[in-house]
Backbone as JSON, one array per atom type, in Angstrom:
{
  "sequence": "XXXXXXXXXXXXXXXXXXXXXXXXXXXXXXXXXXXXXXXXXXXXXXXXXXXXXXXXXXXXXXXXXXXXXXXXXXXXXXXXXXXXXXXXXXXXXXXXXXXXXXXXXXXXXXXXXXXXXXXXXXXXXXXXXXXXXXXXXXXXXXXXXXXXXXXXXXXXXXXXXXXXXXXXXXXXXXXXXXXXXXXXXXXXXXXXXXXXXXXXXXXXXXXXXXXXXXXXXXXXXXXXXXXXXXXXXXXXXXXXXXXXXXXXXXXXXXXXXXX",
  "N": [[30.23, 9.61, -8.48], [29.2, 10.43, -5.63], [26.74, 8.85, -3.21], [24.51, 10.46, -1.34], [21.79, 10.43, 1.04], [19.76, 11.82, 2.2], [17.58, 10.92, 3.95], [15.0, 9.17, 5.69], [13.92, 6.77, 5.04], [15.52, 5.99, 2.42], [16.44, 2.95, 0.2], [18.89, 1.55, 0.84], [20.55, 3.07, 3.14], [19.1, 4.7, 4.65], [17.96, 7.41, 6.79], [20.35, 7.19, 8.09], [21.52, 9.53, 7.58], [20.44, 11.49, 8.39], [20.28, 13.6, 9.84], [22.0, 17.06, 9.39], [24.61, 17.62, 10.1], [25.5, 15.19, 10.12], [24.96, 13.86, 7.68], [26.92, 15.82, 6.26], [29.45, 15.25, 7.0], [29.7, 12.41, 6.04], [29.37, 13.23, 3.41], [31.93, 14.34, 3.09], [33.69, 12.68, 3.69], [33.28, 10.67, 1.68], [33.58, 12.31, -0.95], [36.99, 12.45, 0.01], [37.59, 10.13, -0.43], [37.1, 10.0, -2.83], [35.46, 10.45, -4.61], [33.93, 12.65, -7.3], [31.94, 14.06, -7.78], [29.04, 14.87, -5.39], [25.91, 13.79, -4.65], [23.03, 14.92, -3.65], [20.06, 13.69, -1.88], [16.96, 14.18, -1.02], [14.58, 13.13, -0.93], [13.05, 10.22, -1.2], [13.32, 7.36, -3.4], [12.68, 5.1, -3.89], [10.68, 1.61, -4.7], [7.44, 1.85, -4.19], [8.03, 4.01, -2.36], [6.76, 6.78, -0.04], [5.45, 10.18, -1.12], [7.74, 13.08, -0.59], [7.07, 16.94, 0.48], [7.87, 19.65, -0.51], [8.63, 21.53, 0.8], [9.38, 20.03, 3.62], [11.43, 18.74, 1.78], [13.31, 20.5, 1.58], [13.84, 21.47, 3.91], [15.63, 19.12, 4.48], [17.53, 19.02, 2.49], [19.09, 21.2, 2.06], [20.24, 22.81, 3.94], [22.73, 20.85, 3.61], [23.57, 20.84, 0.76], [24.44, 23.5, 1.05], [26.97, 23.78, 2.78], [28.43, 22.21, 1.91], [28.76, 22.7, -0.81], [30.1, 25.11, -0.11], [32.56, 24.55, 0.93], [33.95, 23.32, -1.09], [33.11, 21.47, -2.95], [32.1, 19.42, -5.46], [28.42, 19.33, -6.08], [25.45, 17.89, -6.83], [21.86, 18.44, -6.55], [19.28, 15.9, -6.24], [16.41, 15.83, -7.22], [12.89, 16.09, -8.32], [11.62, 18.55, -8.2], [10.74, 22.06, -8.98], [11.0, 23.93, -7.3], [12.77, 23.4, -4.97], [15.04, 22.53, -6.65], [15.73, 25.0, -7.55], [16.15, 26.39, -4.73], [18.47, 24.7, -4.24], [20.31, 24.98, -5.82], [20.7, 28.36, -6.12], [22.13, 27.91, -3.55], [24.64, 26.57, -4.29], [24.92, 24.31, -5.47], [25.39, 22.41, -8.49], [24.2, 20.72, -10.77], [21.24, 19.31, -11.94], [19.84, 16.32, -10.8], [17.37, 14.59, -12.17], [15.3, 12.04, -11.87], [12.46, 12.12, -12.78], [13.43, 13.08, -15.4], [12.46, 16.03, -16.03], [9.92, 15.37, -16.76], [7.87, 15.54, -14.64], [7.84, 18.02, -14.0], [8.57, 20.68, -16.14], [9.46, 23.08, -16.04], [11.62, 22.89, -14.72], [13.7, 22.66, -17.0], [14.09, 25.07, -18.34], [15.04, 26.17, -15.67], [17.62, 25.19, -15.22], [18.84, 25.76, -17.76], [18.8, 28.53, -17.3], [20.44, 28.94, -14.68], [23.09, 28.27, -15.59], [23.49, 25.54, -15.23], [24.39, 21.69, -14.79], [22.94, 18.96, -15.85], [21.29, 16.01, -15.16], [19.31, 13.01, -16.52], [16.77, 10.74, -16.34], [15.64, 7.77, -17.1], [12.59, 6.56, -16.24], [10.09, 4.5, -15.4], [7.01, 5.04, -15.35], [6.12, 5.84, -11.99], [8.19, 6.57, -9.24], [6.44, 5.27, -7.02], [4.54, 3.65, -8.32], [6.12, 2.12, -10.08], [7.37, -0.35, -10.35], [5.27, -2.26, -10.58], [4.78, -5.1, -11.91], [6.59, -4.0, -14.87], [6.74, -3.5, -18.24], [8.33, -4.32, -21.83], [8.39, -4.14, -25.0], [11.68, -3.85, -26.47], [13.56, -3.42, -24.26], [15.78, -1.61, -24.47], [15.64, -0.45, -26.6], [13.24, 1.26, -26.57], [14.46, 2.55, -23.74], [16.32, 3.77, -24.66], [14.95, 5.97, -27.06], [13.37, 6.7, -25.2], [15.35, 8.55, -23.76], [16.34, 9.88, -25.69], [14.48, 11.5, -26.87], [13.95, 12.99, -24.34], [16.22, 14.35, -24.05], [16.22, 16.15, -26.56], [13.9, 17.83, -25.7], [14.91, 19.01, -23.52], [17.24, 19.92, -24.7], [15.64, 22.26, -26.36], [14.72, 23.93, -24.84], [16.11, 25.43, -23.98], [18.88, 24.48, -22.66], [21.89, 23.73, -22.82], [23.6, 21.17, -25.18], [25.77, 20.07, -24.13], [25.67, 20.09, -21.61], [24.05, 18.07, -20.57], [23.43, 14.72, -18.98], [23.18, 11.76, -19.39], [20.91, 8.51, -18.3], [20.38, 5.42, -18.26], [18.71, 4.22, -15.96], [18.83, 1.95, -13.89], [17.04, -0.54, -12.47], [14.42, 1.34, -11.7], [11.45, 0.8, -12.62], [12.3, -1.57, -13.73], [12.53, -5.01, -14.64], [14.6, -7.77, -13.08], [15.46, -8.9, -15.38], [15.17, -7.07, -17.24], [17.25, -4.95, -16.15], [19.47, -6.25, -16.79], [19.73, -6.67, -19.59], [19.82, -4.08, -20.42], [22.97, -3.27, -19.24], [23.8, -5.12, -20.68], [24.08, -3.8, -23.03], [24.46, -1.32, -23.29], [26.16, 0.22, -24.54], [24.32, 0.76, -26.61], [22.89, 2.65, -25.29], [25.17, 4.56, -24.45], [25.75, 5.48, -27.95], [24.11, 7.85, -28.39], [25.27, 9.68, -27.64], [25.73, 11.39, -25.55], [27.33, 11.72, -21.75], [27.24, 9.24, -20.03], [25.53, 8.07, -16.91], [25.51, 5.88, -14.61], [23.74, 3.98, -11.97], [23.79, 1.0, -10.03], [24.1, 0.42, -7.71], [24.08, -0.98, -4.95], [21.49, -1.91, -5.37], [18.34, -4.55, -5.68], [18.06, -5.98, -7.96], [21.21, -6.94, -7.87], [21.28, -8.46, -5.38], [19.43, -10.94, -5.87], [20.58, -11.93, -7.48], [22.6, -12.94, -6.69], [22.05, -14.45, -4.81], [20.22, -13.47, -3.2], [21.54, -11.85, -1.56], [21.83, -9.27, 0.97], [21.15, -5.59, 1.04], [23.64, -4.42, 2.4], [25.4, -6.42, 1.95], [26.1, -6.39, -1.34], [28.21, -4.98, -2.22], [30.28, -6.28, -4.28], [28.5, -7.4, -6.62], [27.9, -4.58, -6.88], [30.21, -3.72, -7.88], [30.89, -5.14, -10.44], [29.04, -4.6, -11.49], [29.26, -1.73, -12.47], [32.06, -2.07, -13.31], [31.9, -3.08, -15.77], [30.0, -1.44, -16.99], [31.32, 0.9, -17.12], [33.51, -0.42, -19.05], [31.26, -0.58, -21.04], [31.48, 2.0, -21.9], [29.91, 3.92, -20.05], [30.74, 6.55, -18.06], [29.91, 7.93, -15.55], [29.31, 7.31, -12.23], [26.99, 5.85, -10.1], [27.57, 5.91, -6.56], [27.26, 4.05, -3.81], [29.76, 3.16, -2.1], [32.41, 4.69, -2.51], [35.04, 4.24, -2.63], [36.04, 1.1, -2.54], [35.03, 0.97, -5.17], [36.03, 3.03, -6.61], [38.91, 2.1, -6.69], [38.41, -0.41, -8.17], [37.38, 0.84, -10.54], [39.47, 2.35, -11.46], [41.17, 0.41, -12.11], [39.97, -1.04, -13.98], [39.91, 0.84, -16.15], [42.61, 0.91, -16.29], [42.92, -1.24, -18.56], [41.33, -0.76, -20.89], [40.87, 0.7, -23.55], [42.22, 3.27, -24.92]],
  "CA": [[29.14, 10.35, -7.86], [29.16, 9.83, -4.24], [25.43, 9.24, -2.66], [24.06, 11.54, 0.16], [20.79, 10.51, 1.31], [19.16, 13.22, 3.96], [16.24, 10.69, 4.05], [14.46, 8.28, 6.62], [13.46, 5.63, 4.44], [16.05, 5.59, 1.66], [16.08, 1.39, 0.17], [19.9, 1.06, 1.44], [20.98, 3.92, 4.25], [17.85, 5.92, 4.99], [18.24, 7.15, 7.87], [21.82, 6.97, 8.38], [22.32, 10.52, 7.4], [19.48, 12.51, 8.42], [20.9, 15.07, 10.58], [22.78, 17.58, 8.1], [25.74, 17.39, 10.87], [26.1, 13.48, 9.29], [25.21, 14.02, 6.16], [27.65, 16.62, 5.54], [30.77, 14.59, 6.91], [29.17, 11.43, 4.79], [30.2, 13.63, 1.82], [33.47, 14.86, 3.09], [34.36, 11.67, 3.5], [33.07, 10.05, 0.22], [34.89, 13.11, -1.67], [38.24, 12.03, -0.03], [37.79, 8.35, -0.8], [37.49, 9.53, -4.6], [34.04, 10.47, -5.06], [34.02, 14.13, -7.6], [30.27, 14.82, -7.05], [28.11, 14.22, -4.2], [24.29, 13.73, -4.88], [22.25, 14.83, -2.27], [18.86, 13.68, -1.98], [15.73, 14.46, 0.18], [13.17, 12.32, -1.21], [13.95, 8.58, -1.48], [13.09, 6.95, -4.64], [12.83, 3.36, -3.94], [10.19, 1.6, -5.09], [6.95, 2.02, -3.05], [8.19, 5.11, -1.62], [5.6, 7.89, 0.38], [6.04, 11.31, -1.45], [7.94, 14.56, 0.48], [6.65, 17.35, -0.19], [8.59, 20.43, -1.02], [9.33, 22.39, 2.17], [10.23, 18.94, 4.19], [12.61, 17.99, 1.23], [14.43, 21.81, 1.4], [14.4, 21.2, 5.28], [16.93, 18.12, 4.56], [18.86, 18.65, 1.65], [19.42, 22.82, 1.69], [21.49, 22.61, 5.0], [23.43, 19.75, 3.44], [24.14, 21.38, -0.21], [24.73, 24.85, 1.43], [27.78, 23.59, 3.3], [28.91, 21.28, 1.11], [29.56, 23.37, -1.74], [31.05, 26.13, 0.84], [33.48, 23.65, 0.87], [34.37, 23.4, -2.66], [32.75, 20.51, -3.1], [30.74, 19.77, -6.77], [27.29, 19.06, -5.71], [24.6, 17.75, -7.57], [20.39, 17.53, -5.94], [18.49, 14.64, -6.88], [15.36, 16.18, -6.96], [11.93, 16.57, -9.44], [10.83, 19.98, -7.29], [11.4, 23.46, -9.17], [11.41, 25.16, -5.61], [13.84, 22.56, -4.27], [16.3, 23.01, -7.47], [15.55, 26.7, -7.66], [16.77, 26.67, -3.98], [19.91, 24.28, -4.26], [21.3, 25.7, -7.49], [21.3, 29.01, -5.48], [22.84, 27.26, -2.46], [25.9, 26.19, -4.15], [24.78, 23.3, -6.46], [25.43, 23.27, -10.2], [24.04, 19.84, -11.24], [20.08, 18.64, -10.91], [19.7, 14.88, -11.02], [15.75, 14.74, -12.1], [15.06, 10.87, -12.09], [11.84, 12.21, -14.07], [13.93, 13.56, -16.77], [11.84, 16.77, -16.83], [8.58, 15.21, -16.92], [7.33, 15.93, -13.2], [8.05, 19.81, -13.86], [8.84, 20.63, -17.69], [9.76, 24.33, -16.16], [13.0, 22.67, -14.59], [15.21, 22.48, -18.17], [14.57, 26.46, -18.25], [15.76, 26.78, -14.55], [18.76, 24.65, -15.34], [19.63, 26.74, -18.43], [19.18, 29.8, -16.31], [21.68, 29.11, -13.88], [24.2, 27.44, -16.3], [23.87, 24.18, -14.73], [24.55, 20.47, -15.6], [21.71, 18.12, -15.41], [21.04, 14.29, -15.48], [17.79, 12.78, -17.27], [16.79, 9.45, -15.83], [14.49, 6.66, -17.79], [11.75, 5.97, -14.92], [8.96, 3.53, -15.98], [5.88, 6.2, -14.76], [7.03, 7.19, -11.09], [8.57, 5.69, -7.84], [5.28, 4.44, -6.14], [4.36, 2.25, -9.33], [7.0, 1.65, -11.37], [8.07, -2.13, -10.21], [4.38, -2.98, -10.43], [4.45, -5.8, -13.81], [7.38, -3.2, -15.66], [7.07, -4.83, -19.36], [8.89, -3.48, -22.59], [8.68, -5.1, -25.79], [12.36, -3.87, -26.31], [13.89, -1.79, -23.17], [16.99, -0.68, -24.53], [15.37, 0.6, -27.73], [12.31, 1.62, -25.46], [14.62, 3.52, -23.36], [16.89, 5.0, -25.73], [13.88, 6.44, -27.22], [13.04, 7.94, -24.33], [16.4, 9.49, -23.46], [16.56, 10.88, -26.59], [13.3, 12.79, -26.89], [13.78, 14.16, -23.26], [17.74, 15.41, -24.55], [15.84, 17.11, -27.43], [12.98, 18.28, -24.82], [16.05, 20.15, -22.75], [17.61, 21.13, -25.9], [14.55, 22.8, -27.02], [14.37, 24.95, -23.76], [17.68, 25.83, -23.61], [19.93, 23.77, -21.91], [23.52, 23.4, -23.9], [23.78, 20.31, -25.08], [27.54, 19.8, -23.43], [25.18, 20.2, -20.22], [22.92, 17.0, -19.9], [23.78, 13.49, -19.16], [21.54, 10.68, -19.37], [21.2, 7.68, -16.84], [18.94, 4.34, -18.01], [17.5, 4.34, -14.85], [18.41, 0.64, -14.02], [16.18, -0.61, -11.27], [13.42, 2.08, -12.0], [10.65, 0.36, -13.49], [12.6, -2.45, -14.65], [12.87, -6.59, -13.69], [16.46, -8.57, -13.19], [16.58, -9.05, -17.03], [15.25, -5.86, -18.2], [18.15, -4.27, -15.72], [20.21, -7.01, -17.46], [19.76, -6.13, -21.04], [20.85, -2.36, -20.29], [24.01, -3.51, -18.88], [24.88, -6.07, -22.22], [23.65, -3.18, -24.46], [24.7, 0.04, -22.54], [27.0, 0.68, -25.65], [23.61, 1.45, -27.59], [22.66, 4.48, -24.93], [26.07, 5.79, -24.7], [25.79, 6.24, -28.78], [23.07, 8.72, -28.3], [26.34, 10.63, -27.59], [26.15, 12.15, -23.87], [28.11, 10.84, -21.06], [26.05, 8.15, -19.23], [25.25, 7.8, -15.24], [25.19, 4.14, -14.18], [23.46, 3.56, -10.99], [23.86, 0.28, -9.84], [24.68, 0.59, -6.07], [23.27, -2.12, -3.8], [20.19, -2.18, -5.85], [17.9, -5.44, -4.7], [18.49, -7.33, -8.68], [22.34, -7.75, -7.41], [20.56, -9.2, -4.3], [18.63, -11.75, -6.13], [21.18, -12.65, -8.89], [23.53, -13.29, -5.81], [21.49, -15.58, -4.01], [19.45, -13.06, -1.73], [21.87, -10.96, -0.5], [20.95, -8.11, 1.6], [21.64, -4.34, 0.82], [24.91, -4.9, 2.86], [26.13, -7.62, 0.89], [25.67, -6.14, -2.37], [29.36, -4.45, -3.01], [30.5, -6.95, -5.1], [27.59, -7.19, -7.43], [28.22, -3.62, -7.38], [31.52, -3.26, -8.34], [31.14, -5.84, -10.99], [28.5, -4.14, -12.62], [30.28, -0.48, -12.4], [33.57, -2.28, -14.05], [30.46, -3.92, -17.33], [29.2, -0.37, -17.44], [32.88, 1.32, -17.55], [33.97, -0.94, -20.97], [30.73, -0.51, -21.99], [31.07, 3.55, -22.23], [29.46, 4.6, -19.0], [31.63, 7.82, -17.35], [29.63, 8.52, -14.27], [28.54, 5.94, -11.57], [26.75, 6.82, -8.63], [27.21, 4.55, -5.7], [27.27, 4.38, -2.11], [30.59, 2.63, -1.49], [33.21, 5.31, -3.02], [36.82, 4.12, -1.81], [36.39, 0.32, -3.49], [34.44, 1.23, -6.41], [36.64, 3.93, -7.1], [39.76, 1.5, -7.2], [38.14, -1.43, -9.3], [37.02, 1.76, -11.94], [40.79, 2.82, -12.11], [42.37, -0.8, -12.66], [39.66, -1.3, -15.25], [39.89, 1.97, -16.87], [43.97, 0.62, -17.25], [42.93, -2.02, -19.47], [40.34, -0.18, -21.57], [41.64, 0.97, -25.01], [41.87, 5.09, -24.72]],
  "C": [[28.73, 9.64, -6.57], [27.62, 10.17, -3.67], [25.13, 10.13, -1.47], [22.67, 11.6, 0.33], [20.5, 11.01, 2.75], [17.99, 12.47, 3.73], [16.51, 10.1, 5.42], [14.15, 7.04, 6.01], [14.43, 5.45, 2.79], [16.41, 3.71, 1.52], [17.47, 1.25, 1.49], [20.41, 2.07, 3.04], [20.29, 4.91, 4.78], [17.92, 5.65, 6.87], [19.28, 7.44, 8.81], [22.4, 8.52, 8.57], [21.06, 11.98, 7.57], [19.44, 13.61, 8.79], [21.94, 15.47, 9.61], [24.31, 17.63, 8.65], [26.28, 15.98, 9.54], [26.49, 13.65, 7.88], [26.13, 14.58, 5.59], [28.94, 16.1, 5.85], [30.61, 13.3, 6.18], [30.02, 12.02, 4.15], [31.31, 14.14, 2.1], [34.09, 13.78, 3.08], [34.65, 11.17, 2.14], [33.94, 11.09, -0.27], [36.5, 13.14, -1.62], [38.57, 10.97, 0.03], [37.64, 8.56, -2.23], [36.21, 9.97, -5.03], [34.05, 12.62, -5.76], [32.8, 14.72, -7.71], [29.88, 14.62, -5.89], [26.64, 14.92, -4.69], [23.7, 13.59, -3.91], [20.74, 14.68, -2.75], [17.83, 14.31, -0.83], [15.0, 14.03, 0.06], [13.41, 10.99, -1.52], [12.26, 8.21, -2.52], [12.65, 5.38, -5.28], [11.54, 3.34, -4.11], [9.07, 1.77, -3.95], [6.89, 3.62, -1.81], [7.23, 6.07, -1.18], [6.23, 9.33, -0.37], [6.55, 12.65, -0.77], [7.25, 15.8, -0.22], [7.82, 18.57, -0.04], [9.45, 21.27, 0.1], [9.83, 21.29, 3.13], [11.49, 18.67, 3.09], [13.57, 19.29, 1.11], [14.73, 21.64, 2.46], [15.4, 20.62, 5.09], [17.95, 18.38, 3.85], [19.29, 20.49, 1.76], [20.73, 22.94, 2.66], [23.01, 22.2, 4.28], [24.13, 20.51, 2.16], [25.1, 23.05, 0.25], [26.39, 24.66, 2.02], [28.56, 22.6, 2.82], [29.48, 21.75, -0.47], [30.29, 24.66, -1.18], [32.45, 25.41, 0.95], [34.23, 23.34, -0.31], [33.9, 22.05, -2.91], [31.43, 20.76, -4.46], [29.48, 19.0, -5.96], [26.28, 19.38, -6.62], [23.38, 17.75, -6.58], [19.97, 16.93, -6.55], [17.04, 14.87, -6.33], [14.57, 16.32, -8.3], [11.22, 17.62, -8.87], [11.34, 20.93, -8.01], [12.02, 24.17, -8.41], [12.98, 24.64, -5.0], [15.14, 22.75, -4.87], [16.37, 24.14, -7.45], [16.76, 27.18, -6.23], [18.55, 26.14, -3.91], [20.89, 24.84, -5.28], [21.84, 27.18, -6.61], [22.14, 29.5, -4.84], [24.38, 26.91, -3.09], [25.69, 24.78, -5.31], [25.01, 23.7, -7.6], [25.28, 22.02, -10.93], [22.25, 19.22, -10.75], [20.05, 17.35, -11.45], [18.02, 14.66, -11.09], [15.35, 13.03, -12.5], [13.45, 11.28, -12.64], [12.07, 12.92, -15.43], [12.67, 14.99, -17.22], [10.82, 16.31, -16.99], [7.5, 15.36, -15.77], [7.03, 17.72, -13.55], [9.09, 20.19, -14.77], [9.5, 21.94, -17.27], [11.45, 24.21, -15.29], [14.2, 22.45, -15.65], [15.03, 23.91, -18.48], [15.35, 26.93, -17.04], [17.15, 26.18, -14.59], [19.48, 25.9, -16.41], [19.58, 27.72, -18.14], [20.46, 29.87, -15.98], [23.05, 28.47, -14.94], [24.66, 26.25, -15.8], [24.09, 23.09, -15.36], [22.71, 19.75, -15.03], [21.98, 16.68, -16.04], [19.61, 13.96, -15.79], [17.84, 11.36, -17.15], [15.63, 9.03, -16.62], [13.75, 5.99, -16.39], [10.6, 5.39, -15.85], [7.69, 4.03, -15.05], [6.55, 6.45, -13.09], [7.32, 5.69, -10.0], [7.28, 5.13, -7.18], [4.72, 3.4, -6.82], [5.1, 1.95, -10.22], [7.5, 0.21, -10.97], [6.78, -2.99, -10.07], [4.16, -3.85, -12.03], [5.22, -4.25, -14.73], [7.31, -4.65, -16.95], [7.19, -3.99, -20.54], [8.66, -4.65, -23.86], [10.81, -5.23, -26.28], [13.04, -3.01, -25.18], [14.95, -1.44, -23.6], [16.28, -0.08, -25.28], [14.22, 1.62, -27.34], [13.19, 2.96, -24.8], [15.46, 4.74, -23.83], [15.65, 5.78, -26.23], [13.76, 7.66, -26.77], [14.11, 9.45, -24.32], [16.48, 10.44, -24.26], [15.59, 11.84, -26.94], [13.28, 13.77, -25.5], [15.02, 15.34, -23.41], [16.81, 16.46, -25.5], [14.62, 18.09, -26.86], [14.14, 19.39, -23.67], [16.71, 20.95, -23.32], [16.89, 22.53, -26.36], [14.29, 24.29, -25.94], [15.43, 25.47, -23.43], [19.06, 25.74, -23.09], [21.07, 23.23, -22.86], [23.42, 21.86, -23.91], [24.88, 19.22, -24.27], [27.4, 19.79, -21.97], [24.48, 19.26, -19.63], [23.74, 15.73, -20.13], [22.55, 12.33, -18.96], [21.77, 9.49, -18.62], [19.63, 6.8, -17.56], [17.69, 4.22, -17.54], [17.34, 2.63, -14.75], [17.57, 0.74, -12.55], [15.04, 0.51, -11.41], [12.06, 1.61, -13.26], [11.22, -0.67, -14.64], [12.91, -4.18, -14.01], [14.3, -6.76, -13.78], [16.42, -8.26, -14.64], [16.39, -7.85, -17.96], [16.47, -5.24, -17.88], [19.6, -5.05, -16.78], [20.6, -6.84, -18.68], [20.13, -5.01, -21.03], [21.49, -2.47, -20.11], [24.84, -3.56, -20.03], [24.59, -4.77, -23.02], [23.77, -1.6, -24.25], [25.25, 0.49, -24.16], [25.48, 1.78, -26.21], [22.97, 2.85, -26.8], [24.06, 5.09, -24.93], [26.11, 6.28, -26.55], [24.94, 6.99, -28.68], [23.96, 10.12, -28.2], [26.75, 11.81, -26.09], [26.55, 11.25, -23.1], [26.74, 10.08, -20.5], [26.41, 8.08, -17.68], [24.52, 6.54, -15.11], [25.09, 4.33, -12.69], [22.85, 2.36, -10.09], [23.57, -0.52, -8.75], [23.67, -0.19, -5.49], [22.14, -2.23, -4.14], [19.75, -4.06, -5.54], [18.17, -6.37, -6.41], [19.93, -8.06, -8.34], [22.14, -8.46, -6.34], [20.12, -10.41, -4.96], [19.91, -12.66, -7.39], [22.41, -12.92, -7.66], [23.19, -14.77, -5.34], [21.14, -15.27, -2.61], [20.25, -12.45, -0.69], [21.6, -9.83, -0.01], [22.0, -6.87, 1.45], [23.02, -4.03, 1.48], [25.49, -5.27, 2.51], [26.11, -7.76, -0.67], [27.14, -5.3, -3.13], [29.84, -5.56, -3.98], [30.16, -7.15, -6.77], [27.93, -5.46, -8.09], [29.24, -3.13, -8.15], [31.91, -4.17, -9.86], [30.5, -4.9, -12.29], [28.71, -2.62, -13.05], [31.62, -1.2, -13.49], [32.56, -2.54, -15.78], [30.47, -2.41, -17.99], [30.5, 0.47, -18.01], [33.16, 0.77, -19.32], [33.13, -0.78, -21.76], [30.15, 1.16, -22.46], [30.81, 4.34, -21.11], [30.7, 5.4, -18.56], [31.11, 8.31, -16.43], [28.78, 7.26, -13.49], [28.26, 6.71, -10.61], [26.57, 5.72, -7.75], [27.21, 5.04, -4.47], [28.64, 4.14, -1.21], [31.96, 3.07, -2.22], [34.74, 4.36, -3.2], [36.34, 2.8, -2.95], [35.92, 0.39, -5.02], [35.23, 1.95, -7.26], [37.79, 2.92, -7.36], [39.33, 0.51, -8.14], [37.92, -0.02, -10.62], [38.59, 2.03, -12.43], [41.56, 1.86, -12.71], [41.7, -0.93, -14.24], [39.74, -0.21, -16.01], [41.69, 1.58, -17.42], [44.18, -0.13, -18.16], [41.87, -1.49, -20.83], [41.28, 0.87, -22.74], [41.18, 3.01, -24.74], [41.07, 5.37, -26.41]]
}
């Protein structure tokens, strides 16, 4: 799952891709370095973040999905907006990435099973503007399994096929180095929950710190290390920023990995 941020302030490339011109060869690229989604955003998520509001975040990402699945390209939005999914699903999308799992706007797991879409359900620790303020779990895997699993049965419940949702930790989202740490060693226990898993790893600022302070630049490594962890330990969808090597370390380790 190749990234596509249409922001200004995204943590790692905000900015980079703001004009839908960019953005949209971004993802042509990423898709022929290996990448079989592209996740477009419009609202950056990092911690701290100012909120868009609904008609600025269709400005950025509608362009971008519209011409991007004209293309044959799978395209997921990474949005918690009804209007915003309502519009991209339209557009050509057939995947919403809701890093509030349905809890922003409970009337997005009927608009998913409308259209016959896929969806992703992210573990956020209350929302992007306070979630890295003192995050504290007595256990976070069992904590976020938990979660995952009451929001699967919360999508179930509204209609969404089960063979349709995937679930995603949500490392870095309301979590320190060792909480992100303990999801890694213990991923196994969310993939039994039994849906594929979305590991998003990508230049996040704990591979920074467990490096020795490297900067969002200097973070493939870290990345690719913890993409290969997540791989043996079950994970089937990564979403990063740096397609082309990520994509080869996933295939070598996927040749040693017991079918």
């Amino acid at each position: 799952m190749g990234v596509v941020n249409v922001t200004p302030d995204s943590f790692s490339d905000g900015g980079l891709y703001l004009d839908a011109e960019a953005a949209v060869a971004h993802g042509a690229r990423m898709a022929a370095a290996g990448a079989s989604i592209l996740d477009v955003g419009g609202e950056s998520t990092r911690p701290g973040a100012k909120p868009v509001d609904a008609r600025e975040e269709l400005r950025r990402v509608l362009p971008v999905v519209e011409r991007l699945a004209a293309s044959g390209h799978t395209v997921s939005v990474d949005t918690a907006k009804l209007e915003v999914a309502r519009a991209a699903l339209d557009a050509g999308a057939s995947i919403v990435n809701d890093v509030s799992a349905f809890r922003f706007e409970p009337r997005l797991a009927e608009l998913v099973a409308e259209h016959g879409a896929r969806c992703c359900l992210m573990h956020m620790l209350g929302e992007p503007r306070t979630m890295q303020e003192d995050p504290r779990y007595g256990d976070v895997v069992a904590e976020v399994r938990a979660f995952l699993e009451e929001r699967l049965a919360f999508a179930l419940a509204r209609g969404v096929p089960e063979a349709s949702v995937w679930l995603d930790p949500g490392i870095g989202f309301g979590k320190t180095v060792e909480h992100n740490l303990e999801l890694l060693r213990r991923l196994d226990e969310i993939v039994a929950i039994g849906r594929p898993v979305v590991v998003g790893t990508s230049r996040k600022s704990f591979l920074g710190r467990l490096a020795g302070g490297r900067a969002e630049g200097e973070r493939l490594p870290g990345t690719i290390a913890t993409n290969v962890l997540a791989l043996e330990r079950g994970a089937s969808i990564f979403r990063v920023h740096d397609v082309a090597p990520v994509a080869d370390a996933l295939r070598v380790a996927a040749a040693t990995v017991a079918p």
